[in-house]
N, C-alpha and C positions, 0 to 999 in steps of 0.2 A: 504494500500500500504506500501512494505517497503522500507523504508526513511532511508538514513545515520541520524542518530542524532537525528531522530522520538522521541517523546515525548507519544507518546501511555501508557509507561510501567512508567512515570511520572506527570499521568495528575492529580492523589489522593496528590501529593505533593503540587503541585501549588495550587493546590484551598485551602490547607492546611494553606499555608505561605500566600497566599491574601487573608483567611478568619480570621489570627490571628494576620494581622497585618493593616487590612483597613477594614476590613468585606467584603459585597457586593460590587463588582467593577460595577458600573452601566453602564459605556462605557469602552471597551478595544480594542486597537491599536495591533494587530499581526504582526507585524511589520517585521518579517523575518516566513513567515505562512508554508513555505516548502508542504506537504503534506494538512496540512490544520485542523488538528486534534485537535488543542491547539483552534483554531479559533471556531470550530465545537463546544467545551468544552465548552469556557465563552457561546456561544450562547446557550447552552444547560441550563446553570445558569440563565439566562435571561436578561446577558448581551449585551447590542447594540454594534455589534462586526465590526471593520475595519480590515478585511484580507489584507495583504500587503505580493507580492514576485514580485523579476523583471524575475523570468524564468518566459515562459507563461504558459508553462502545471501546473505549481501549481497555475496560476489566473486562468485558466479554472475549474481546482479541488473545488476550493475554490467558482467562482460563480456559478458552477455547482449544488451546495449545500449550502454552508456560504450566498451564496448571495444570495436563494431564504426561501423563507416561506409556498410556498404550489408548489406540482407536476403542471409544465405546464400542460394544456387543452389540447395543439395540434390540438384544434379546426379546423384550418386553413390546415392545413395536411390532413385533413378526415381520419386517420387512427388512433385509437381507441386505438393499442398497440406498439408505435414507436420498443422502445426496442426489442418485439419478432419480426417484422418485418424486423430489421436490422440484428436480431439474424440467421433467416432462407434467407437473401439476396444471390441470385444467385452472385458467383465470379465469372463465367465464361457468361460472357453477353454476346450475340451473336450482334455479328458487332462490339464489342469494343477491341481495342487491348493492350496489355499488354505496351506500352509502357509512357504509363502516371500513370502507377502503380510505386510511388518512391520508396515505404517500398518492393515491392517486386523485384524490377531491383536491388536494391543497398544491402537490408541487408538478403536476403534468397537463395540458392546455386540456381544458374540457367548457362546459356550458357557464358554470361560476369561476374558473380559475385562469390566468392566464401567463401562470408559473411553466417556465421551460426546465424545470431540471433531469426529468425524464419522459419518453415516448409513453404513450398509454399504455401498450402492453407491459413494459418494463414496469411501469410503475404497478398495476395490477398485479404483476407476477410479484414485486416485492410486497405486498399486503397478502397476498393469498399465501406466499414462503412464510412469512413472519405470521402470520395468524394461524396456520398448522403445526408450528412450530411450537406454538405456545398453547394450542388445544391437546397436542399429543403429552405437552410440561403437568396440564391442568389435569390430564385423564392419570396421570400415573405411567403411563406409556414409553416416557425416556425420562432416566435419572437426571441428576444435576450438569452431568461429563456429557450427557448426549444432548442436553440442552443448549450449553456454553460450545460444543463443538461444532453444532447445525450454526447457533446463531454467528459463530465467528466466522463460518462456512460464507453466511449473506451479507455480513457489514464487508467482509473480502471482494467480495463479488462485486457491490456495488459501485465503486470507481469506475471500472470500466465501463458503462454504459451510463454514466452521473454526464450530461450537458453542461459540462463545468471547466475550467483549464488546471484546476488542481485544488484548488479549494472550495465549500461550498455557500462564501458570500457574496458568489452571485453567480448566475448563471450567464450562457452567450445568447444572444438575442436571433442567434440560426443554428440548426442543426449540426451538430458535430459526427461524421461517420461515424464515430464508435456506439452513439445514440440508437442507430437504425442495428445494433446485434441484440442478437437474444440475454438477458440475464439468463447466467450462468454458474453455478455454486461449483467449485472445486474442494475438494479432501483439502484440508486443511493438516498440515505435512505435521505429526506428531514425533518427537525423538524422544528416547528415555534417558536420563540419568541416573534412575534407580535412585531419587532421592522426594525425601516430601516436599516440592516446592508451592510456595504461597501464594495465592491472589488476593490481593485487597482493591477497594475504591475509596478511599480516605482522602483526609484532608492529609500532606506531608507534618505535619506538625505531630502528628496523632502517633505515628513508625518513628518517631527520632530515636525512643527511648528503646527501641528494638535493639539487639549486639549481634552484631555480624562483620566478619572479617574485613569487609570492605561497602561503604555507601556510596555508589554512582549515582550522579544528578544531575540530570539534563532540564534545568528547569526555564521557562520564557525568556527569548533573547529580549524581547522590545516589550510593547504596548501593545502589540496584536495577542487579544486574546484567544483561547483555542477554541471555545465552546461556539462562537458565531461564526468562525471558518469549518467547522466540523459537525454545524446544528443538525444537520438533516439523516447523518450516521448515528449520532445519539439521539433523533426522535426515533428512527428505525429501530435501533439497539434497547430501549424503555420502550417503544409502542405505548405511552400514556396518554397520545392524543395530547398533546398541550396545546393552549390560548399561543399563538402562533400571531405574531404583526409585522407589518411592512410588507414592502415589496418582494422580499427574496422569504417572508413566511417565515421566521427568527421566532425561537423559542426564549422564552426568557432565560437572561442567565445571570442575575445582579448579584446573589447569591454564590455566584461560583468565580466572580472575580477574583484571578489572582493575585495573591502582594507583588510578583516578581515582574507585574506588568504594569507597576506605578512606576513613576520617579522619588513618590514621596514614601515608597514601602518599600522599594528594594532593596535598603538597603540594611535595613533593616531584618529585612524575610530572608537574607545571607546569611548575616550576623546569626539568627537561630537558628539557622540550618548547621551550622560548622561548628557554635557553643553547642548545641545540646543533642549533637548525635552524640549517640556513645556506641556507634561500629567503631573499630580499629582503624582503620584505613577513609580515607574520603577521596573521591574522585569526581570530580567536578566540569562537564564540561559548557563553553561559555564561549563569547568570539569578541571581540575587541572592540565590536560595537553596539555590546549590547547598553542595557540602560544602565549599568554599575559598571564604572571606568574601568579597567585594567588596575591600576594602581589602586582604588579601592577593595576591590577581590581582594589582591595580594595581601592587604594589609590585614584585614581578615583574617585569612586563612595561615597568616605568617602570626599571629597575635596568638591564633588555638590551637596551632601545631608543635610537638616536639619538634624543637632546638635541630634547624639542621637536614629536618625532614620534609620542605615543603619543594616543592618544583612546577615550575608552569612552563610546559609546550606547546610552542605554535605552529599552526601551518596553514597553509595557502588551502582556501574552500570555496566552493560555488557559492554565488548565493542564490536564495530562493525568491524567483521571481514567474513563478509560473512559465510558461512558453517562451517567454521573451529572452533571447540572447541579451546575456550581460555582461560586463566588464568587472572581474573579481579582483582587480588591482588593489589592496589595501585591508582586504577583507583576510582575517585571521580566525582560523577557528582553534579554540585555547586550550588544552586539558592543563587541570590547577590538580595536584594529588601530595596532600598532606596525611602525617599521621598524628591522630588526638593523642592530645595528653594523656 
């Protein structure tokens, strides 16, 4: 999936800096898991990994996968390949009516809507995916692992056929080809570690007080927040039907504002993050133009770490500008990796 501030094209560096400066992290806290790829990495090393995000479509991503060890059975379902099942589900169900369909009344062009985020069908097929989904949850049908792994199956899915250039605060005002394909659920690639790993959807503040070898944190570069660029994956992911306004259909999110995307709380929401973890290790990653200077960081992370032990690495990174070729002359992306006192 792609993620503002995704770590995918960064994950040879992290293992780099936490293998040359603690070696093996045998427990890691992901403590802002976004997409879930960084979480997916330690567990791939054989670390016992705790996923952490307060959106819900990135806890669903994360238990869909981070939190299991082997493909549910589905024993209890009788159906043998959920995925192609939901893949070939009839949208047009005779006697049901279109109006408990939220993704397709609110974000695809119909008689009241004039929202392009998806083609009708697409749109239909994701209310009809996600309402089986959660009828098979309600009957007893599929446990917690086959719930979290269908739904992570369709928040997957749905990028590719979203009328959007990467994020979904707003859509293009003409059809994008990728529009005109079928939704499409793909297996959702499960690996084991043979260990217990954790999903949460918490506030970070709530996991400081957790211990674990090592805390990674990838938390807001700027002032964009994530919940209005990602509304339309976390009303899919909750299906709550929320009070939805404006032009692009925005769920409310005043409630989920983050500190790390003020000027006036950043710098502060650092300051707790780095005093009151109590993992061993912190790893931090950040880019030199986010809203907390470089030299603020430092000072930080040089204030709460043993004597000796703190280092900041830079390197040349894209930036993220949707489609648009851009010029990344100056732009640094930082990893800060101290250890607590």
């Amino acid at each position: 999936m792609r993620y503002i501030g995704g770590k995918s094209l960064l994950l040879d560096r992290i293992s780099q800096v936490v293998e040359e400066n603690m070696g093996q992290a045998d427990s890691v806290l992901d403590i802002f898991s976004g997409s879930a790829v960084v979480s997916d990495h330690f567990k791939r090393q054989g670390s016992r990994v705790v996923s952490n995000d307060f959106l819900y479509f990135c806890y669903v991503l994360a238990r869909g996968t981070v939190g299991l060890n082997k493909r549910p059975s589905f024993t209890r379902l009788g159906i043998s390949d959920p995925i192609g099942y939901l893949n070939t589900l009839d949208i047009n169900q005779e006697g049901e009516t279109l109006s408990d369909c939220f993704i397709y009344q609110n974000y695809s062009p119909n008689e009241t809507c004039d929202r392009m985020y998806f083609q009708k069908e697409n749109a239909l097929k994701i209310d009809r995916i996600r309402q089986t989904i959660e009828a098979w949850h309600r009957e007893g049908r599929i446990d917690e692992n086959g719930y979290y792994y269908l739904l992570a199956a369709l928040i997957n899915a749905v990028p590719y056929v979203a009328n959007i250039t990467g994020v979904y605060a707003a859509y293009l005002k003409y059809w994008d080809a990728r529009t005109y394909r079928s939704l499409m659920l793909a297996e959702p690639r499960i690996y084991s570690n043979q260990r217990r790993n954790r999903c949460c959807s918490e506030d970070y503040s709530a996991l400081l007080r957790l211990r674990c070898d090592l805390l990674y944190a990838d938390p807001p570069y700027n002032s964009r927040e994530y919940l209005p660029n990602y509304h339309i994956l976390e009303t899919i992911a909750q299906y709550d039907k929320p009070r939805i306004t404006g032009v692009t259909g925005m769920r409310d999110y005043e409630e989920q504002k983050s500190a790390f995307c003020r000027k006036g709380t950043v710098y502060h929401a650092f300051e707790r993050l780095v005093r009151d973890c109590k993992s061993r290790h912190i790893l931090i990653s950040y880019n030199n133009e986010g809203l907390l200077s470089t030299d603020e960081l430092c000072e930080i992370c040089t204030r709460y770490c043993v004597p000796g032990t703190f280092k900041l690495y830079e390197y040349a990174y894209r930036r993220y500008k949707n489609k648009i070729p851009n010029d990344t002359k100056g732009l640094k992306e930082q990893l800060y990796f101290l250890r607590r006192h």
